[in-house]
C-alpha positions in Angstrom: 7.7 12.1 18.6 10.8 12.9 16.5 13.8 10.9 18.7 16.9 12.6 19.1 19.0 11.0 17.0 16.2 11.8 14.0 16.9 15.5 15.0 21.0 15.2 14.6 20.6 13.2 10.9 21.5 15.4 8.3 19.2 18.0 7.1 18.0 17.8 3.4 20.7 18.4 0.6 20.2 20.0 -2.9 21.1 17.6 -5.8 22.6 19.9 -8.1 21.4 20.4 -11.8 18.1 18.8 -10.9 16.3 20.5 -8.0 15.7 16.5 -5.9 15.5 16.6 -2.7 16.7 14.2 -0.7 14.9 13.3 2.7 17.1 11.7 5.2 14.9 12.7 8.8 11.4 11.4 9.8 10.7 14.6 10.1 11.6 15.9 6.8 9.2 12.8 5.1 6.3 13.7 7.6 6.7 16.8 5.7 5.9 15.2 2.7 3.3 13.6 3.9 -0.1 15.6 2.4 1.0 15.3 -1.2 2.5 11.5 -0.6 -1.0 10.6 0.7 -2.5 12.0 -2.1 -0.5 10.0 -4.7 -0.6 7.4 -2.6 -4.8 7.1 -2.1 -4.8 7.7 -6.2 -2.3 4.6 -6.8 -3.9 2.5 -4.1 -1.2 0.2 -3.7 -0.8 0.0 0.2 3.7 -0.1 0.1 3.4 3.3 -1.6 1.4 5.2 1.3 2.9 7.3 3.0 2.1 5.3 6.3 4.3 2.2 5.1 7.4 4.3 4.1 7.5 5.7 7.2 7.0 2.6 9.3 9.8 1.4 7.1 11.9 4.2 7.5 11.2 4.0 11.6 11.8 0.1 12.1 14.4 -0.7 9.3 16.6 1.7 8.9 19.9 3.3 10.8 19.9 7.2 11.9 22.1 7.8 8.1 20.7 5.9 6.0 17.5 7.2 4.5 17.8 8.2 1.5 13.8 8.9 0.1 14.1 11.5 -3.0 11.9 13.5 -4.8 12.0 15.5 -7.2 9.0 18.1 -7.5 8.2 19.6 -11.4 5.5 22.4 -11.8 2.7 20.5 -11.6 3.9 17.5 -10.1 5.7 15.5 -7.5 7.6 12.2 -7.7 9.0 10.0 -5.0 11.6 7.1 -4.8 11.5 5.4 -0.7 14.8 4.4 -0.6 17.8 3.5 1.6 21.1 3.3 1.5 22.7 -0.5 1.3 26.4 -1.7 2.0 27.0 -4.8 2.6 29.9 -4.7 0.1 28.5 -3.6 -2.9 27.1 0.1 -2.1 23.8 0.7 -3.9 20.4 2.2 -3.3 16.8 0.0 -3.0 13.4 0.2 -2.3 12.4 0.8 1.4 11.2 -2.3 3.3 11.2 -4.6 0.4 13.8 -6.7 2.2 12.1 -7.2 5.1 8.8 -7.7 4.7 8.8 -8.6 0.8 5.5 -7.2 -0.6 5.5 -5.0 -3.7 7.1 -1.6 -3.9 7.3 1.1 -6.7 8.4 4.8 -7.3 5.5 6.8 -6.1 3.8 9.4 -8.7 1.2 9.3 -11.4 2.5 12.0 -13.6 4.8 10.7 -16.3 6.9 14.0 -16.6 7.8 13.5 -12.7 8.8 10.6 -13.2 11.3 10.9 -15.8 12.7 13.6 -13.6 13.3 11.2 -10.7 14.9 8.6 -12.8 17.1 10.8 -14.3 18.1 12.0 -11.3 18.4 8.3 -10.0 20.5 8.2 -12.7 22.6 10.4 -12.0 23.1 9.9 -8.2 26.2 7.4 -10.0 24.8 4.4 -7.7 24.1 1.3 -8.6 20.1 1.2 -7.9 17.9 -2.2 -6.7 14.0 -2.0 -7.1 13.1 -5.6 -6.0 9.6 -6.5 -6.9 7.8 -3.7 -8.9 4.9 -4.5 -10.5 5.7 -5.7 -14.6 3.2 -3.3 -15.9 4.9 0.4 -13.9 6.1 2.2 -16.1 8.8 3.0 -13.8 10.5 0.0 -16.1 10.6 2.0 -18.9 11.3 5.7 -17.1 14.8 3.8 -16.1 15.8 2.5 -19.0 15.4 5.5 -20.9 17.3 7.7 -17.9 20.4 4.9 -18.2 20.6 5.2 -21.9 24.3 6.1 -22.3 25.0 5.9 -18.5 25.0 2.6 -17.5 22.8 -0.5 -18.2 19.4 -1.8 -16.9 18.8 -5.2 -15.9 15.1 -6.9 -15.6 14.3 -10.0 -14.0 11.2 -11.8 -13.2 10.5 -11.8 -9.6 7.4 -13.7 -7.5 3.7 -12.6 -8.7 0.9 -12.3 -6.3 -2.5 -13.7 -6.8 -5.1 -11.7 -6.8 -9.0 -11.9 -7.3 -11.5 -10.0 -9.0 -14.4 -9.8 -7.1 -18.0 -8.7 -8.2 -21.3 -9.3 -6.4 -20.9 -13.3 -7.1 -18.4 -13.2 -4.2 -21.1 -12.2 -1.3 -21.2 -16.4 -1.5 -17.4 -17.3 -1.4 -18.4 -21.1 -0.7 -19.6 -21.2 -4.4 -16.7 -21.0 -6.2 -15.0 -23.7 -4.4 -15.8 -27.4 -6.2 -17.8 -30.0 -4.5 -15.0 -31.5 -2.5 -13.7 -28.1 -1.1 -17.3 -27.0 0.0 -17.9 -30.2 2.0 -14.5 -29.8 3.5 -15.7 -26.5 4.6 -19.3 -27.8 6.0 -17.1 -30.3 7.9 -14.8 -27.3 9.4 -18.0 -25.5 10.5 -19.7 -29.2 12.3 -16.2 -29.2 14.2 -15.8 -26.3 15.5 -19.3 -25.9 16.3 -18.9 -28.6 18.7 -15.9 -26.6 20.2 -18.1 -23.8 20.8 -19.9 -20.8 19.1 -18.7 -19.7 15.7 -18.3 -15.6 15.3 -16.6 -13.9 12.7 -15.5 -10.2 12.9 -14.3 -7.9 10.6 -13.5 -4.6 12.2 -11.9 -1.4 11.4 -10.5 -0.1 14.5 -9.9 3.6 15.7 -6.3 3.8 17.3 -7.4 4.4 20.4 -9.2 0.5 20.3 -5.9 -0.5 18.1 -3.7 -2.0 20.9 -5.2 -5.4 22.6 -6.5 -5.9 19.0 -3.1 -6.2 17.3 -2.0 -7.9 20.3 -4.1 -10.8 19.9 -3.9 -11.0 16.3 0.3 -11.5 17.1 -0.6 -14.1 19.4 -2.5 -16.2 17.7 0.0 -16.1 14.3 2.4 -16.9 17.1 0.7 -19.7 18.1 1.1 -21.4 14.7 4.0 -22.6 12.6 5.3 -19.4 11.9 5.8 -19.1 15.8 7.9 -22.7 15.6 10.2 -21.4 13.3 10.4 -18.4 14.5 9.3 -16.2 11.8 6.2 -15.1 13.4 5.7 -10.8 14.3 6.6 -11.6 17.8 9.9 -12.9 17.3 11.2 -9.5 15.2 11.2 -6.4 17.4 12.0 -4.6 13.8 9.2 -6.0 12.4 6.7 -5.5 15.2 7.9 -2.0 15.4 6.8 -1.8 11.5 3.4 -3.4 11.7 2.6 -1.5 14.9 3.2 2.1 13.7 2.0 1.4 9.9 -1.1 -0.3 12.0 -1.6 2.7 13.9 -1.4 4.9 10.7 -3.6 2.7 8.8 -6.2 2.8 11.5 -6.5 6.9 12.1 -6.8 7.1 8.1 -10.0 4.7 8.7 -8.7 1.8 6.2 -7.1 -0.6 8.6 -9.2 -4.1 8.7 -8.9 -6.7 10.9 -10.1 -10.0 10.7 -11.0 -12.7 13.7 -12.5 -16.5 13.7 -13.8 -16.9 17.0 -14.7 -20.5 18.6 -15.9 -20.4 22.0 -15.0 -16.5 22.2 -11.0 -17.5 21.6 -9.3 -16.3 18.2 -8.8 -19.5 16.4 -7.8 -17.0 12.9 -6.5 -13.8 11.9 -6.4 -11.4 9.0 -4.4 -8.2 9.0 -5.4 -6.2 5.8 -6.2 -2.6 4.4 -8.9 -1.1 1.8 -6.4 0.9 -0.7 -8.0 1.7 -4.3 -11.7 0.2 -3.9 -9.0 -3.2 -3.1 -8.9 -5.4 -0.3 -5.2 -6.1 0.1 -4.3 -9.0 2.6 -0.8 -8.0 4.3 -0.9 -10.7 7.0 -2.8 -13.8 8.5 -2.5 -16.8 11.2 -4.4 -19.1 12.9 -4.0 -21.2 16.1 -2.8 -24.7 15.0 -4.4 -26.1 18.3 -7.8 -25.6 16.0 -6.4 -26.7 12.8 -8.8 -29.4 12.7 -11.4 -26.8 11.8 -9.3 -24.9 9.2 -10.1 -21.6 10.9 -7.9 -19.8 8.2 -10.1 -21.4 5.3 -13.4 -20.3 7.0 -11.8 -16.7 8.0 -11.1 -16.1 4.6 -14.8 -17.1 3.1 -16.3 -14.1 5.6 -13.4 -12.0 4.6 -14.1 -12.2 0.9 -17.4 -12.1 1.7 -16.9 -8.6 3.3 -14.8 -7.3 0.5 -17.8 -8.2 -2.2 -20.4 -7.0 -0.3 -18.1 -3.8 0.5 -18.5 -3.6 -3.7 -14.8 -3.3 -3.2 -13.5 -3.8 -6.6 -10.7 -6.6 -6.5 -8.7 -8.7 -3.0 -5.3 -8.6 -3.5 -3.3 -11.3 -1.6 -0.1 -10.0 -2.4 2.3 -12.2 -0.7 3.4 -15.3 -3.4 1.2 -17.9 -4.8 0.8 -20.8 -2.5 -1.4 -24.3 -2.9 -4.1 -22.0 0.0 -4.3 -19.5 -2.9 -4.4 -21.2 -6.0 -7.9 -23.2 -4.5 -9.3 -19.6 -4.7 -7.9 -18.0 -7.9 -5.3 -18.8 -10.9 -4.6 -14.9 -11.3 -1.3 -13.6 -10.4 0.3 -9.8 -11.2 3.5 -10.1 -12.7 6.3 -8.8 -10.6 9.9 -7.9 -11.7 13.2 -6.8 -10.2 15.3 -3.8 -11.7 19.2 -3.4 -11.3 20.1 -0.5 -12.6 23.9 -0.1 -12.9 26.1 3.7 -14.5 28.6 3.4 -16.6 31.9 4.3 -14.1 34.3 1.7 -12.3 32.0 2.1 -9.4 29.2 0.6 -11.2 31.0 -1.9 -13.3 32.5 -2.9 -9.7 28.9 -3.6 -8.3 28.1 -5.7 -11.6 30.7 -7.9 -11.5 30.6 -8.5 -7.6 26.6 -9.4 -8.3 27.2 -11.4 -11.1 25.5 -14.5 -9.5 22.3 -13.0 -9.5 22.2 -12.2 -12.8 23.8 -15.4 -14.9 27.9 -15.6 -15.0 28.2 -16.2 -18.5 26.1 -13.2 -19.8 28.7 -10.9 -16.9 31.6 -10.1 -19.6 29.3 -9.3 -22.3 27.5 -6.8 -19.8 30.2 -5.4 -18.0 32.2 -4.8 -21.6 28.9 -2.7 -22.7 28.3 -0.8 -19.8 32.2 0.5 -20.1 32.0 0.9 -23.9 28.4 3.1 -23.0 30.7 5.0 -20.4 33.4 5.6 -23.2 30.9 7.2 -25.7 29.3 8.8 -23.2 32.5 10.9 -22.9 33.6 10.7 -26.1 30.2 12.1 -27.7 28.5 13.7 -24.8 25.9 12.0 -23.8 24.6 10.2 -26.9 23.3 6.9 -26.8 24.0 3.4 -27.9 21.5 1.8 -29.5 20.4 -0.3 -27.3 22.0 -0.2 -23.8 19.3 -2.2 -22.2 19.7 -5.9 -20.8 16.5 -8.4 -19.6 17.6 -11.3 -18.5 14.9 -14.0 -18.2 14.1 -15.6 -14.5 15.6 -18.9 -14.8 
């Protein structure tokens, strides 16, 4: 249901000279949400769905700030889920990136679209944030070539993600583990045997079953040391309110999976995950630490790869960061980068200079000097281009 103060947010403007539109209602993205899905489903990365934008847009995000555009060519749509940011430098970022950190991008397939949305990003005149886009998008590129003689880009190297490629070797987990590991995990399985029975299940849920499901599954990540610190699902009603509607979503499109470790009939381990792309992508997981003798996440995730393998599900993606728990499972990681993208105008230089620590102090006069002199040949010569106007500054 479409609250009230969804209904009184402005309706969608017209970005002149480029035929964007720019969705700033629930309502207006819900009407979106057919060819987004499509996309989406043809993509197969989970942050691009439709479903995730909008639990973004619905937990994260005040009544005026929305800010999703797209920009439609003949035979193609393109879509940048963003939000407006202010927290004294005014720019525009990716939708839920922030908050729950996972890997964003703009959302098309059709290269012609997309260099229609990032000229119109472009030209928008706001400085523009895509934290933690996959290195390979050519949504890298499509930005660099929009700013050329408008401003300057900035690339960085953000966190990878592991990530595993599965074939039908993985139907037996336990065997790619070395001696040591796989004894530990015969060990796990004596213990918590002599707790009680051992049951694993894997379910996909209908919404209607949904509820006391994800409810348990926040409980028992609660009951660990995210719940100490106080980082766990339960202790961010934004949060909550994200994974509970993109849950729900996930779960009437029939690709939500949840994953329990059982001992005795209590949930000893969780797994909150989707299958996007012929991928298994892992968005969340926990375990009770008052079993951590039995290392109910290690076993959890043997009879969730398991699943994926004998799914013939094509890769598991653990998005999140690589951790010591994931590098005993796989030493493959997807490059990840962040984008700045800044004009060429005394707004844009302003937001630069204020973000200069993020980007290396000494290299801020050299790129503050070129983004004005791209700004003064942009007038003086209408529109033509510097050579090279682009800036990647190496993660240090």
């Amino acid at each position: 249901m479409i609250s009230r103060a969804e209904r009184l947010m402005p309706s969608v403007r017209q970005v002149r000279g480029h035929g964007t539109r720019v969705l700033r209602t629930l309502h207006e993205l819900d009407e979106l949400a057919g060819p987004w899905n499509t996309i989406g489903e043809e993509i197969g990365l989970p942050t691009v769905s439709h479903a995730w934008v909008r639990a973004c847009a619905a937990a994260f995000v005040d009544p005026d700030k929305l800010a999703v555009t797209v920009v439609r060519t003949p035979n193609a749509v393109a879509m940048a889920p963003l939000v407006n940011r202010d927290d004294g430098v005014s720019r525009l970022e990716l939708l839920g990136v922030d908050e729950i950190g996972d890997p964003s991008d703009l959302v098309t397939t059709d290269a012609s679209a997309l260099a229609r949305l990032a000229d119109a990003l472009a030209h928008t005149g706001r400085p523009l944030h895509l934290m933690r886009i996959p290195a390979e998008s050519p949504t890298v590129a499509a930005l660099r070539r929009a700013y050329r003689g408008k401003g300057i880009v900035i690339t960085r190297a953000h966190a990878d993600y592991p990530w595993i490629p599965l074939d039908a070797r993985w139907s037996c987990p336990e065997s790619w583990l070395n001696a040591g590991r796989r004894s530990d995990v015969r060990r796990a399985r004596r213990r918590a045997g002599r707790l009680g029975s051992l049951r694993i299940d894997m379910l996909s849920p209908t919404p209607g079953e949904l509820a006391p499901l994800l409810e348990e599954a926040f409980w028992v990540e609660a009951s660990g040391w995210k719940g100490r610190r106080g980082s766990a699902v339960l202790d961010d009603a934004a949060r909550r309110t994200f994974f509970e509607r993109y849950a729900f979503a996930a779960a009437a499109r029939g690709t939500l999976r949840l994953g329990f470790l059982r001992i005795g009939g209590r949930a000893a381990a969780m797994q909150l995950g989707v299958e996007s792309g012929e991928r298994f992508w892992l968005l969340k997981i926990g375990y009770d630490e008052a079993y951590r003798r039995c290392s109910p996440g290690m076993l959890l995730m043997i009879e969730s790869l398991r699943y994926a393998a004998t799914r013939g599900l094509r890769t598991y993606e653990l998005l999140g960061t690589v951790e010591p728990w994931t590098s005993m499972w796989t030493s493959k990681t997807r490059a990840c980068v962040s984008v700045r993208a800044y004009p060429a105008s005394a707004h844009g230089i302003a937001a630069l200079l204020a973000e200069g620590f993020k980007i290396g102090r000494r290299k801020l006069p050299s790129l503050a000097r070129r983004a004005l002199e791209s700004a003064l040949a942009r007038g003086d010569r209408q529109g033509s281009a510097p050579n090279d106007p682009d800036t990647v500054v190496p993660a240090r």
